[in-house]
N, CA, C and O atoms as a GROMACS GRO file, in nm:
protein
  456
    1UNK      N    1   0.083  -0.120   0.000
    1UNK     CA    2   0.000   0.000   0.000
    1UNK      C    3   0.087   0.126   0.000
    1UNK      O    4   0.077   0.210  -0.089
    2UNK      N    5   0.149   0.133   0.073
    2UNK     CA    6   0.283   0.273   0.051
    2UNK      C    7   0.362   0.256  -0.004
    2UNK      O    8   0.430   0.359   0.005
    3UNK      N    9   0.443   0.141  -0.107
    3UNK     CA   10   0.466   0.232  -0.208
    3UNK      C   11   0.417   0.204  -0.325
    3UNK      O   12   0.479   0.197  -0.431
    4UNK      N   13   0.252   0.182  -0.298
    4UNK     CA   14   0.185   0.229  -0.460
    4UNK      C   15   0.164   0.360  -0.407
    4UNK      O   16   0.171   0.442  -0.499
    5UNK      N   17   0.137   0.423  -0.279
    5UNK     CA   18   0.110   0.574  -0.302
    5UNK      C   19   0.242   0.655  -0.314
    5UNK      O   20   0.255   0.758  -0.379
    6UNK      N   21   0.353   0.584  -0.231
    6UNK     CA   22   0.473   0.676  -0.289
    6UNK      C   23   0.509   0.662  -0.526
    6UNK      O   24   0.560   0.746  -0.600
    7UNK      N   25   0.474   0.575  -0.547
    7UNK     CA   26   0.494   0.536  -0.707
    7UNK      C   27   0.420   0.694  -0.754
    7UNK      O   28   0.466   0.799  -0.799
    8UNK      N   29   0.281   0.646  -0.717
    8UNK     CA   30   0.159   0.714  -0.757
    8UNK      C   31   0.217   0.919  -0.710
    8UNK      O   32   0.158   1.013  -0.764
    9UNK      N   33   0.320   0.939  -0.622
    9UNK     CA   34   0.306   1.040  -0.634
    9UNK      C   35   0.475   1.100  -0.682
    9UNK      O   36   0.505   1.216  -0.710
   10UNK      N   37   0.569   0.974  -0.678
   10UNK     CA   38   0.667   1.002  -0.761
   10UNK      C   39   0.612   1.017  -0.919
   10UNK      O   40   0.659   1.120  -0.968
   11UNK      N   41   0.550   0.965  -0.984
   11UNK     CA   42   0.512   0.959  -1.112
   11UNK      C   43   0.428   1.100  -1.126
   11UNK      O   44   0.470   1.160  -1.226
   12UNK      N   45   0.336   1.164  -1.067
   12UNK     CA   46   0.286   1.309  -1.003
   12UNK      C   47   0.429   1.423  -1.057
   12UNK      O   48   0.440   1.517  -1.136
   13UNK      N   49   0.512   1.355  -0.970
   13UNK     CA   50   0.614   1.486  -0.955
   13UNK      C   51   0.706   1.465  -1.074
   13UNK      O   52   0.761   1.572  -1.102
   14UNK      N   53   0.744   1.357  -1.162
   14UNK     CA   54   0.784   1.347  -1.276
   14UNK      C   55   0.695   1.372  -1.357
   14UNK      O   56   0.734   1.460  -1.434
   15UNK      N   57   0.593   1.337  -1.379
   15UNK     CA   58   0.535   1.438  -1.483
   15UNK      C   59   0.492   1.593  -1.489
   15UNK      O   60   0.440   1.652  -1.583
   16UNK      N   61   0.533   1.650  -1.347
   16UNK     CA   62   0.506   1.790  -1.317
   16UNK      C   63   0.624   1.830  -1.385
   16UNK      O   64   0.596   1.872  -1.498
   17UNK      N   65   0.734   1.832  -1.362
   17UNK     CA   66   0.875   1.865  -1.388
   17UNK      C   67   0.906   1.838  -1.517
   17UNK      O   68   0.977   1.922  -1.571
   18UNK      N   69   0.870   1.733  -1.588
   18UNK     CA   70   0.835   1.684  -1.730
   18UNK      C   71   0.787   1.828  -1.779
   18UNK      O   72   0.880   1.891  -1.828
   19UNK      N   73   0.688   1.882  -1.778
   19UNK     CA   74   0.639   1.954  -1.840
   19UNK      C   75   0.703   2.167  -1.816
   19UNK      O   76   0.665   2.261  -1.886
   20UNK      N   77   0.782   2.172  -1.719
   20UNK     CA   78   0.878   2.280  -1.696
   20UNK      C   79   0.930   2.314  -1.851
   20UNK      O   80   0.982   2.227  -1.921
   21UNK      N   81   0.911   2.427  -1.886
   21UNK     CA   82   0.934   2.529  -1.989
   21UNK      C   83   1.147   2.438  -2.042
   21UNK      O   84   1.221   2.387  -2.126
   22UNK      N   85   1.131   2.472  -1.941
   22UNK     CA   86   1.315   2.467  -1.940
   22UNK      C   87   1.358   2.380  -1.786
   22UNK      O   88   1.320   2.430  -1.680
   23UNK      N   89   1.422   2.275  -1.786
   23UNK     CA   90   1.464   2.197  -1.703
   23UNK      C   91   1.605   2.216  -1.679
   23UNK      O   92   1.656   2.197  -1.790
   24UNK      N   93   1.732   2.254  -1.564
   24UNK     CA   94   1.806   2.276  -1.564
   24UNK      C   95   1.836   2.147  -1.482
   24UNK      O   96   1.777   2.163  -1.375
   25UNK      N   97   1.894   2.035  -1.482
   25UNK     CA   98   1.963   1.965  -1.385
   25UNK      C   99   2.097   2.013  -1.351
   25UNK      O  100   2.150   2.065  -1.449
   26UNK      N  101   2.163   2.013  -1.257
   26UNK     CA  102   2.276   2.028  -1.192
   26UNK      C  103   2.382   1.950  -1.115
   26UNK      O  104   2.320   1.899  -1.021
   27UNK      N  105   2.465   1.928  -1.110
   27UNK     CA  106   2.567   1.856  -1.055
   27UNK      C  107   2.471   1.692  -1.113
   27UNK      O  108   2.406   1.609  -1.050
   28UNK      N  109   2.507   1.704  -1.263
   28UNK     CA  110   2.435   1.563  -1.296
   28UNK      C  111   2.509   1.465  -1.246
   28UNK      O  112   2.625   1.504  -1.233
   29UNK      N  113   2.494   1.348  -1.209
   29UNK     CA  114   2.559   1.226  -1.217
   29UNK      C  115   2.716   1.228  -1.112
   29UNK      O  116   2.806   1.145  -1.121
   30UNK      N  117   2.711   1.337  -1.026
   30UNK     CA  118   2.799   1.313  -0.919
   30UNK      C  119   2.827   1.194  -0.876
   30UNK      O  120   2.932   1.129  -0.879
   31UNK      N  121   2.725   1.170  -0.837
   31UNK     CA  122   2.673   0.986  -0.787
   31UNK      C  123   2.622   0.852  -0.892
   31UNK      O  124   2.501   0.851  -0.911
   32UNK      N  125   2.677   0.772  -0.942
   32UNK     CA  126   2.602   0.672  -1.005
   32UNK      C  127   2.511   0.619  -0.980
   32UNK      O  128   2.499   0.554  -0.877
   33UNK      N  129   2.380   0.637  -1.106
   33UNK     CA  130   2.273   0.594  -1.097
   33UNK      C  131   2.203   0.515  -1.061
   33UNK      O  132   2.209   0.434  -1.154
   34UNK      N  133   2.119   0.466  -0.970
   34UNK     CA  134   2.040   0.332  -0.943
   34UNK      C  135   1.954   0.331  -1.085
   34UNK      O  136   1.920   0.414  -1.169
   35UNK      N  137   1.937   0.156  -1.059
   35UNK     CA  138   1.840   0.149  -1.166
   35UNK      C  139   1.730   0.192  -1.190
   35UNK      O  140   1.688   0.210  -1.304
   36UNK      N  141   1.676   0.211  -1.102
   36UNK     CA  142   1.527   0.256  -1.046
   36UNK      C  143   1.498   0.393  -1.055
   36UNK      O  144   1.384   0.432  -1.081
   37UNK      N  145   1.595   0.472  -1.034
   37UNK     CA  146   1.632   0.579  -1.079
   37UNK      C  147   1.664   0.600  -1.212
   37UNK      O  148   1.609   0.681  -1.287
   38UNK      N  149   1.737   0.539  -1.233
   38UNK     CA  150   1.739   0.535  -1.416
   38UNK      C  151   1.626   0.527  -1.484
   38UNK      O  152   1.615   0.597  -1.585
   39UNK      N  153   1.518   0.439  -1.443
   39UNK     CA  154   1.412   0.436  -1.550
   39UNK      C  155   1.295   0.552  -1.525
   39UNK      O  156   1.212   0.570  -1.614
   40UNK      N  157   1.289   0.632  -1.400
   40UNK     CA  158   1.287   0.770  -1.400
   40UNK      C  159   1.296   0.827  -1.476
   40UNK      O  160   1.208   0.878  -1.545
   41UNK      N  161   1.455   0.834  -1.487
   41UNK     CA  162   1.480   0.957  -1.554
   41UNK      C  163   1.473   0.892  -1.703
   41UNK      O  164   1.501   0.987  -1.776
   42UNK      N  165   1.456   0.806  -1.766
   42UNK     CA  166   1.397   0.808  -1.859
   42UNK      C  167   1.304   0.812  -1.913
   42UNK      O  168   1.274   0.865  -2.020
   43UNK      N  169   1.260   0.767  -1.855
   43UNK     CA  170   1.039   0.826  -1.873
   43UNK      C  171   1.037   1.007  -1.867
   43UNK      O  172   0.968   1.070  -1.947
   44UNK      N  173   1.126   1.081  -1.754
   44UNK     CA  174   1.136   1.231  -1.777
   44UNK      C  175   1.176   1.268  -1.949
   44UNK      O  176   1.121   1.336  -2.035
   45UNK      N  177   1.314   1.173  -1.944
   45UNK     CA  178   1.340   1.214  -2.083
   45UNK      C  179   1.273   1.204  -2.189
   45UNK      O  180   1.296   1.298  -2.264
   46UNK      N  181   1.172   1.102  -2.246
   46UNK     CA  182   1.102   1.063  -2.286
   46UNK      C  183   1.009   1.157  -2.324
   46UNK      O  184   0.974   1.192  -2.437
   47UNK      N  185   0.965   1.199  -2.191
   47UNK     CA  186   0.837   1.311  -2.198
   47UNK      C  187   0.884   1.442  -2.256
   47UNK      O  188   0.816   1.511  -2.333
   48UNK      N  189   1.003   1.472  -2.213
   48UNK     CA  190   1.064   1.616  -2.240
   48UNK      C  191   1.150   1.590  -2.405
   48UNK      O  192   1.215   1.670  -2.473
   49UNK      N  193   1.129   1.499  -2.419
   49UNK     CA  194   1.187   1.494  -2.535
   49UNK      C  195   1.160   1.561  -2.685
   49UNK      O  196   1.046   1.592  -2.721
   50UNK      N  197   1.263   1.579  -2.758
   50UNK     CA  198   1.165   1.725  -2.860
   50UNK      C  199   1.088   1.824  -2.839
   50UNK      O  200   1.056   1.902  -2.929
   51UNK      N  201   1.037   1.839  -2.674
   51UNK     CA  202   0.928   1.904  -2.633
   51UNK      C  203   1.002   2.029  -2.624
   51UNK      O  204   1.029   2.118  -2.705
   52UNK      N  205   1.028   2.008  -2.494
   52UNK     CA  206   1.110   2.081  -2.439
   52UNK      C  207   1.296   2.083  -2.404
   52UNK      O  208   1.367   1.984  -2.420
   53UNK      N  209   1.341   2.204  -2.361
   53UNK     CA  210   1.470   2.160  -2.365
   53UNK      C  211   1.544   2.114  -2.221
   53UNK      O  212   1.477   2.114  -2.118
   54UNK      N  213   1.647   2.086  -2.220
   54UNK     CA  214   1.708   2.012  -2.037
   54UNK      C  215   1.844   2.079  -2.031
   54UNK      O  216   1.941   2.045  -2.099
   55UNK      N  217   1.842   2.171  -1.947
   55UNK     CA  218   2.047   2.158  -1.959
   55UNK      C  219   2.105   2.071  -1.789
   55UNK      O  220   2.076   2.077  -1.670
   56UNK      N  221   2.214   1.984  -1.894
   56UNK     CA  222   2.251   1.902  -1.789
   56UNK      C  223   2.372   1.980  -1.752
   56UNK      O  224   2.431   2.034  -1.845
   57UNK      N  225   2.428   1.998  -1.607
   57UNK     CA  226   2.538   2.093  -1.563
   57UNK      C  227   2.601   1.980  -1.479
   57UNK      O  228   2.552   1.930  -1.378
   58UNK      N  229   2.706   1.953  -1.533
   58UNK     CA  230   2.823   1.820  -1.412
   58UNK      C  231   3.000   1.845  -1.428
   58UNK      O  232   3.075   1.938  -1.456
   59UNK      N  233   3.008   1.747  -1.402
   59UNK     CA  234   3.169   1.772  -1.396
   59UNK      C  235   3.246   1.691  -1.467
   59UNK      O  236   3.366   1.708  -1.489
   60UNK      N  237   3.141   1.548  -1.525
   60UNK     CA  238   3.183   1.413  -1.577
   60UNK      C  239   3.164   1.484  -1.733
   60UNK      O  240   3.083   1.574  -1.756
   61UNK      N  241   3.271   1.414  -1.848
   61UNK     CA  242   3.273   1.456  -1.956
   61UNK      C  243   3.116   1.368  -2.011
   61UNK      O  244   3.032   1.313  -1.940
   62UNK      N  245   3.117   1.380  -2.146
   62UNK     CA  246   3.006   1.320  -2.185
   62UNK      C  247   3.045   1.185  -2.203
   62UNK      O  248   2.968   1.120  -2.131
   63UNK      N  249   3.128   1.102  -2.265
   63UNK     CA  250   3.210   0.944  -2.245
   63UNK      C  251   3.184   0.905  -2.135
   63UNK      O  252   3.164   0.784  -2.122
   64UNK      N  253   3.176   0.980  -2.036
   64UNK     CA  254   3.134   0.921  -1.888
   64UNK      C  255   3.023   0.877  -1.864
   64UNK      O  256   3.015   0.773  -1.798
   65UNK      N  257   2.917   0.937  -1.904
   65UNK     CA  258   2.791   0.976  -1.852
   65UNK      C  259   2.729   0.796  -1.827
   65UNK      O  260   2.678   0.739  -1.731
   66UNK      N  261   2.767   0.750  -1.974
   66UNK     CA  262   2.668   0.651  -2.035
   66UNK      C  263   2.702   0.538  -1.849
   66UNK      O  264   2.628   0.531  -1.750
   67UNK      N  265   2.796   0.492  -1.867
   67UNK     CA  266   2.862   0.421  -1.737
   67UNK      C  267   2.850   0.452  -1.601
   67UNK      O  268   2.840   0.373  -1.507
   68UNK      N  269   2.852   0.604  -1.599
   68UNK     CA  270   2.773   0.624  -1.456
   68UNK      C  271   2.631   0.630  -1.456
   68UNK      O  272   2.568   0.674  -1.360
   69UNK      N  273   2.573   0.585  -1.570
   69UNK     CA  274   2.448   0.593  -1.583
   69UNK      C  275   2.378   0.374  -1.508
   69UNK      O  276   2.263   0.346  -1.475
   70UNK      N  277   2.489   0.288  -1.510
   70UNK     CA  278   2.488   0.193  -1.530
   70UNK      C  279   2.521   0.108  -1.641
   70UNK      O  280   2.534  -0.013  -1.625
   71UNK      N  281   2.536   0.164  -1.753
   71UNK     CA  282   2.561   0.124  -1.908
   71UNK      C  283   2.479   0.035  -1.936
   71UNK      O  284   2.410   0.029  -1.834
   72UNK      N  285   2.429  -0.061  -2.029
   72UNK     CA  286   2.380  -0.136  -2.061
   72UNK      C  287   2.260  -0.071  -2.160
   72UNK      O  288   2.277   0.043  -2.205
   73UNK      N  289   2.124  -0.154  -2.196
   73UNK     CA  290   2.069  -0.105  -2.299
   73UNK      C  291   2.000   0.056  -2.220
   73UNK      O  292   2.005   0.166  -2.276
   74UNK      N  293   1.949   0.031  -2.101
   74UNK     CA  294   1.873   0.143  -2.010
   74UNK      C  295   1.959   0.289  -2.034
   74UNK      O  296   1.899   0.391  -2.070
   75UNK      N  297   2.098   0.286  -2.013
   75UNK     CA  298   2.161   0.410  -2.020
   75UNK      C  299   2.155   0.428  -2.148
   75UNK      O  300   2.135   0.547  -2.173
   76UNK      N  301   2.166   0.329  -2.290
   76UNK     CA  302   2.171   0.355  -2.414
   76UNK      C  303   2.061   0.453  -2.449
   76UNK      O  304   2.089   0.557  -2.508
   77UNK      N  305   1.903   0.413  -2.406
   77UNK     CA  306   1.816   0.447  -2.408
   77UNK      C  307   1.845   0.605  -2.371
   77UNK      O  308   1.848   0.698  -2.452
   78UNK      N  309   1.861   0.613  -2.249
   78UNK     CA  310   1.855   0.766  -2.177
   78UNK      C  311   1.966   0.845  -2.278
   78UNK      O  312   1.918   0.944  -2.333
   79UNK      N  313   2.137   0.810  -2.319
   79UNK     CA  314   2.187   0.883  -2.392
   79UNK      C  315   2.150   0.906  -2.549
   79UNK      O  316   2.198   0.995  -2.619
   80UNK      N  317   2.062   0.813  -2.587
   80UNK     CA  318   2.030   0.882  -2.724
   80UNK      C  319   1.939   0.979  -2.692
   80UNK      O  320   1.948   1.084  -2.756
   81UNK      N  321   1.819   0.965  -2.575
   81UNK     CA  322   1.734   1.107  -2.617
   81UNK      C  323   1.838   1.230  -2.516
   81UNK      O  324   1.801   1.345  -2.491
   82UNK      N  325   1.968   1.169  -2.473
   82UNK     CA  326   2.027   1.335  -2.427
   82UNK      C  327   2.118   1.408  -2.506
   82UNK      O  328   2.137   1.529  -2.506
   83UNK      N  329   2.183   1.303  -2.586
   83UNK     CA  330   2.254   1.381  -2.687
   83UNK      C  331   2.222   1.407  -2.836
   83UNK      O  332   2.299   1.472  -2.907
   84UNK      N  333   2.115   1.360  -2.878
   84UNK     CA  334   2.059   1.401  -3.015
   84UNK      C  335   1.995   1.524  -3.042
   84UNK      O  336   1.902   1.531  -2.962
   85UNK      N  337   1.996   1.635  -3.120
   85UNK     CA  338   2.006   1.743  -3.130
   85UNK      C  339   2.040   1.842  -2.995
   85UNK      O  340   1.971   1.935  -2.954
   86UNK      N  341   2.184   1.785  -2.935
   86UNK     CA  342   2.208   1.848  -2.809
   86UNK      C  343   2.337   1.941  -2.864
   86UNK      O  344   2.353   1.956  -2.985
   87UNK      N  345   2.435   2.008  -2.756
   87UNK     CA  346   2.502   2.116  -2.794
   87UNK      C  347   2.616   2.115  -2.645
   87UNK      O  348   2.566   2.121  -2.532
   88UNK      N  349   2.696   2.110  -2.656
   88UNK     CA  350   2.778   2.074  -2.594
   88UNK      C  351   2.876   2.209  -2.572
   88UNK      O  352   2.952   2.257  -2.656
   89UNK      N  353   2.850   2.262  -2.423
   89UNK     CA  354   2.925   2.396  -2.383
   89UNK      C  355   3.044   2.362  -2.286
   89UNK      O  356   3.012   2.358  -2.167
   90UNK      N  357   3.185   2.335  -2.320
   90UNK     CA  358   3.276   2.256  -2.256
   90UNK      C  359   3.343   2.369  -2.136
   90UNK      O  360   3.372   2.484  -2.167
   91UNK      N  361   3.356   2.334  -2.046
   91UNK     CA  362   3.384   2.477  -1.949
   91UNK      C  363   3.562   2.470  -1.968
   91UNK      O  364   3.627   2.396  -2.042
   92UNK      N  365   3.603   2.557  -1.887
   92UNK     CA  366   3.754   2.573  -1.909
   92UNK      C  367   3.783   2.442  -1.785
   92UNK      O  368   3.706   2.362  -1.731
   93UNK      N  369   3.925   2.464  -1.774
   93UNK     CA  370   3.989   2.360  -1.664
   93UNK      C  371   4.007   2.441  -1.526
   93UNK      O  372   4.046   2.386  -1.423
   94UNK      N  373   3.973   2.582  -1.536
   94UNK     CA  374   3.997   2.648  -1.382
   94UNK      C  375   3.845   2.620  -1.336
   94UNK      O  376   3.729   2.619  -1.377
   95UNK      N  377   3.943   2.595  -1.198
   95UNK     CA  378   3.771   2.564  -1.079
   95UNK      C  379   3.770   2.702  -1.008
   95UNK      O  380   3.855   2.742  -0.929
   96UNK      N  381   3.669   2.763  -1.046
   96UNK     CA  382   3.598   2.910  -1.009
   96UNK      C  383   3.615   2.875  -0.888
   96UNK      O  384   3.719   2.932  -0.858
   97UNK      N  385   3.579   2.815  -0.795
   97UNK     CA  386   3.562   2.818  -0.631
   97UNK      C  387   3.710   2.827  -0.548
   97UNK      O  388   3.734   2.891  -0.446
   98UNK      N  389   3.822   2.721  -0.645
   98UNK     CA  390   3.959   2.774  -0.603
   98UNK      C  391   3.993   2.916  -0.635
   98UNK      O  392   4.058   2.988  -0.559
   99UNK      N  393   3.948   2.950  -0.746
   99UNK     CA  394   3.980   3.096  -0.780
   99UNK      C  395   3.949   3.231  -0.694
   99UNK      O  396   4.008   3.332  -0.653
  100UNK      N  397   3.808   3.165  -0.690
  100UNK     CA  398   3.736   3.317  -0.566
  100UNK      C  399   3.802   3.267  -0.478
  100UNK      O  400   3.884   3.356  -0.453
  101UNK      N  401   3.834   3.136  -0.374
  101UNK     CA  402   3.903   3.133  -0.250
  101UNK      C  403   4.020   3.232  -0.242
  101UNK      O  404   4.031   3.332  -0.171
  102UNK      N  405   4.122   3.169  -0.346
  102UNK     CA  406   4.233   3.278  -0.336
  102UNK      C  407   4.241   3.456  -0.377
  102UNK      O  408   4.336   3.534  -0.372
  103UNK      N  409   4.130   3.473  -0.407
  103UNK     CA  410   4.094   3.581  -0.430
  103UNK      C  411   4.094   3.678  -0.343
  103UNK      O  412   4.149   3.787  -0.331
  104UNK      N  413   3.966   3.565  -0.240
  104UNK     CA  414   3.912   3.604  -0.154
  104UNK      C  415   4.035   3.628  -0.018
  104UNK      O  416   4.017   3.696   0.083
  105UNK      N  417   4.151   3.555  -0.052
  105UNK     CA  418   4.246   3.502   0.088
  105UNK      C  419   4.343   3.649   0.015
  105UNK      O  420   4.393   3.724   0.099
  106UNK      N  421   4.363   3.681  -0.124
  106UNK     CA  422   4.470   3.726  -0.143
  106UNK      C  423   4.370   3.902  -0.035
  106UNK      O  424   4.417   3.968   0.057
  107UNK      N  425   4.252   3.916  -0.094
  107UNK     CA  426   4.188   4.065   0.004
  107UNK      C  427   4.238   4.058   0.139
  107UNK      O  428   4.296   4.145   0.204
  108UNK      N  429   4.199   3.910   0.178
  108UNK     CA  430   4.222   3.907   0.340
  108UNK      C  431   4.396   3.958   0.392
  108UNK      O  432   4.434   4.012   0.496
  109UNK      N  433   4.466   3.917   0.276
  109UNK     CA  434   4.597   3.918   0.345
  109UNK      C  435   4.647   4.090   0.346
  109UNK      O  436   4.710   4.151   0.433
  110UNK      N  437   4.599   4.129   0.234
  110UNK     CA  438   4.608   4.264   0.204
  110UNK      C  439   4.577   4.339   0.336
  110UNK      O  440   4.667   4.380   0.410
  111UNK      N  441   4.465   4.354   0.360
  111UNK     CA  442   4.388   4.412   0.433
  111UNK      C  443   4.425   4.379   0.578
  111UNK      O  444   4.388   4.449   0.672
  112UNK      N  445   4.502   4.265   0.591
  112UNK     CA  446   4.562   4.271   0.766
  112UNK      C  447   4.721   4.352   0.700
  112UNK      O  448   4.769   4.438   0.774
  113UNK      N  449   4.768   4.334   0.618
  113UNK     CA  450   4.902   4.420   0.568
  113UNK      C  451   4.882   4.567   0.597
  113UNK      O  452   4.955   4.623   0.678
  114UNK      N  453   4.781   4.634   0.533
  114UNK     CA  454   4.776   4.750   0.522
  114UNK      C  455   4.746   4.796   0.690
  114UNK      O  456   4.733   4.914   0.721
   0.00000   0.00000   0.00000
């Protein structure tokens, strides 16, 4: 009985989010996918597919994705509807957060100097 109502209201909140103008995921795939999770997010993809657009934001190149996805036919599935008419914005190799730190440390040091 609970979890046809948890199913019944995960499936609710994937098709709510399904239908978002513009879907931004973030820190995709930090963590490798459960399966169960995987077929989630393919039914999202599915729905959002051609529809609408998704930007995925991570740290793993795209060669990665499929394998932290689980690989097999399920991730095949999910990477054809993520990379077919997709667009690929490759960031540089500096990590912004080391950057502002020392930024932030080079003000601090200044400012007990002065």
């Amino acid at each position: 009985m609970i979890s046809n109502i948890f199913f019944r209201e995960l499936t609710k909140y994937r098709k709510r989010i399904g239908n978002y103008h513009l879907l931004i995921i973030d820190e995709w795939l930090n963590y490798k996918l459960p399966e169960k999770d995987a077929k989630m997010l393919y039914e999202l993809l599915e729905q959002r597919s051609g529809v609408n657009p998704t930007i995925f934001v991570g740290q793993f190149p795209i060669d990665e994705w499929h394998e932290r996805m689980g690989g097999g036919t399920q991730a095949d599935s999910i990477m054809n509807r993520i990379v077919h008419n997709a667009y690929e914005i490759p960031s540089s190799e500096t990590n912004l957060r080391k950057l502002y730190e020392s930024k932030k440390l080079k003000k601090l040091v200044d400012e007990i100097e002065s």
